[in-house]
C-alpha positions in Angstrom: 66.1 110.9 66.9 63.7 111.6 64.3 59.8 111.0 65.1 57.7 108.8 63.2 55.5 110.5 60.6 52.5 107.8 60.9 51.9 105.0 62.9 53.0 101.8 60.3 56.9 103.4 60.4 57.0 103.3 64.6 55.3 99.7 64.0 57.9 98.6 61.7 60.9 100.0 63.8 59.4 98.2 66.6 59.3 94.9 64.8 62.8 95.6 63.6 63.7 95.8 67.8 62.5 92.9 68.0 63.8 90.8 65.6 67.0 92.3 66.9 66.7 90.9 70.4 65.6 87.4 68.6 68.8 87.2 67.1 70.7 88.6 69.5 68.8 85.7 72.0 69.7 83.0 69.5 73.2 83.9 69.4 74.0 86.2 66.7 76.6 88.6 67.1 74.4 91.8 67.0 77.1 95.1 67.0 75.9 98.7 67.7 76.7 102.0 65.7 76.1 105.1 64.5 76.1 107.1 60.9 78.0 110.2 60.5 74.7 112.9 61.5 73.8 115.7 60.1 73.1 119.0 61.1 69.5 118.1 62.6 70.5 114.6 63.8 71.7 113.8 67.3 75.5 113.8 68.1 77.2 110.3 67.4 77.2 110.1 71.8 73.8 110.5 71.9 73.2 108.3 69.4 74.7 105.8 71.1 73.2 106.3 74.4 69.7 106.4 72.8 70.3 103.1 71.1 71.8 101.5 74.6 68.6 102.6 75.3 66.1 101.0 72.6 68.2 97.7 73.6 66.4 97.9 77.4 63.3 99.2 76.2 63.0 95.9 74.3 63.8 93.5 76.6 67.8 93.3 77.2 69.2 94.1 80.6 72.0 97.2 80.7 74.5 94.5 80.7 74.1 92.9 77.9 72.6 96.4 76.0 76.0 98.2 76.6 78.1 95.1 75.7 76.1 95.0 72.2 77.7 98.7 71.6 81.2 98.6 73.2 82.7 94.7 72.9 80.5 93.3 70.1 81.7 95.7 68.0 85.3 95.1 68.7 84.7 91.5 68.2 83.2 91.8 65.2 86.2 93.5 64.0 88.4 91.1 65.8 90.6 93.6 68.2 88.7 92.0 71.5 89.0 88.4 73.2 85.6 86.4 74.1 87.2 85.3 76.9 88.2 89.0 78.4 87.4 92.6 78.3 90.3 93.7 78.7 93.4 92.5 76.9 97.0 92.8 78.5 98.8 95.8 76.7 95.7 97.6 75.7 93.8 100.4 76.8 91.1 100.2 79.2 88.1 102.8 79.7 85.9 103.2 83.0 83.0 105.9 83.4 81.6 106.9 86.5 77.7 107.4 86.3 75.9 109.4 88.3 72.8 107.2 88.7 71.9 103.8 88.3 71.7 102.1 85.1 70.0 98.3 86.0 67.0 100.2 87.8 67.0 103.1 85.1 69.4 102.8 81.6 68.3 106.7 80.8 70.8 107.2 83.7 73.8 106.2 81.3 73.4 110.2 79.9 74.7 111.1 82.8 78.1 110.5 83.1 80.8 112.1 85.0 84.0 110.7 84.4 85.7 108.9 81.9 88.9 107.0 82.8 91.5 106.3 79.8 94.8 104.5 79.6 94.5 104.0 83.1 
């Protein structure tokens, strides 16, 4: 992640966190993602981890934060169910973290495992 040059750009991205989580607390479907990088910019996983991140920094439990990148997203382009994770016939991924992510979300760069198709 890029660091701010002067002080009103960190204020403004921490307004723009904010009014995130407001809309995200009223309802709104708020989906998580990441541009294609570039050579100095941070690999798409790490991008996403850092922005699971942001999500808990400003106020959202790792529940929630990691279901704003994984299932809203697959809502929003309407491939997931509201009313389940998982869907019968599709496939289903686990990770196994090596830490805890409600006492600590940084933890969530640490992952071991990743279980696919089963």
């Amino acid at each position: 992640m890029r660091q701010f040059k002067d002080s009103a750009s960190a204020n403004l991205f921490r307004r723009e966190l904010a009014w995130e989580k407001q809309f995200y607390d009223a309802g709104g479907l708020l989906v998580a993602g990441t541009d294609p990088t570039v050579a100095d910019e941070p690999s798409p996983a790490s991008a996403n981890y850092r922005e699971i991140e942001l999500l808990v920094e400003v106020g959202s439990r790792s529940p929630p934060a990691i279901k704003i990148c994984t299932l809203n997203g697959a809502l929003y382009l309407n491939r997931g169910k509201r009313d389940r994770h998982a869907c019968p016939g599709q496939a289903c991924r686990s990770l196994l973290i090596n830490g805890d992510i409600s006492k600590d979300i940084h933890a969530i760069r640490h992952t071991e495992i990743v279980f696919k198709d089963g």
